[in-house]
N, C-alpha and C positions, 0 to 999 in steps of 0.2 A: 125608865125610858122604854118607850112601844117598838119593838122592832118594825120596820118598812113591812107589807103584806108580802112583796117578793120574797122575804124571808122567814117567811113562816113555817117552810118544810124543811128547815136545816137537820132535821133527824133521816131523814132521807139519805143514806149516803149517794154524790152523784156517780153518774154512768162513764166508764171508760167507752171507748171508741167500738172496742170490741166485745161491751153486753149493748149497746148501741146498733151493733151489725149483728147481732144475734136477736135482740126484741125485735127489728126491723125485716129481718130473713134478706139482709143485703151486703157486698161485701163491702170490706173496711174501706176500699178505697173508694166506696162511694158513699159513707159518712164522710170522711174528707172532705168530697166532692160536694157535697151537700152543705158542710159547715162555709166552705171558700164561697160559695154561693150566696152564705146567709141565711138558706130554707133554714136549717139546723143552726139556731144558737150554742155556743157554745162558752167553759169559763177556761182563759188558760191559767193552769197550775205549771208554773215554772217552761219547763219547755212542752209538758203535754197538755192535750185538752181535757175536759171532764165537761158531760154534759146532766142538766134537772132530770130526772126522772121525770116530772110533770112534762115539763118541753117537750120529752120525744114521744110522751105518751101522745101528746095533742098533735103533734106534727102529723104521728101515726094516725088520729082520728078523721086532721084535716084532708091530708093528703091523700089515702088510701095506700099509703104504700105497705102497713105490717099486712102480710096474708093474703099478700094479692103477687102470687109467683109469673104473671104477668110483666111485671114492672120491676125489674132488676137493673 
């Protein structure tokens, strides 16, 4: 059986909230802020979130938000 392409990076472990606000240079409560919103997908594990590595890579790519200390 082929796994789905969404699942192809499962070697990847994913990202807590806070290597998220650390890739991102943003605080934690605005990955929250960002997840309630949607921008930032997220998977809930039990009561926490965990988000793809890929996701916040791209979000980072789309958005401009890793590296830009303007946009906090």
């Amino acid at each position: 059986m082929n796994a789905p392409p969404d699942t192809m990076h499962a070697s990847e472990p994913l990202w807590t909230a806070e290597d998220v606000a650390a890739f991102l240079r943003v605080s934690l409560s605005m990955v929250y802020k960002l997840r309630r919103q949607g921008s930032l997908p997220a998977v809930r594990v039990g009561a926490l979130f965990r988000f793809q590595p890929d996701t916040v890579r791209g979000f980072a790519r789309s958005d401009g938000v890793a590296g830009d200390p303007g946009r906090r």
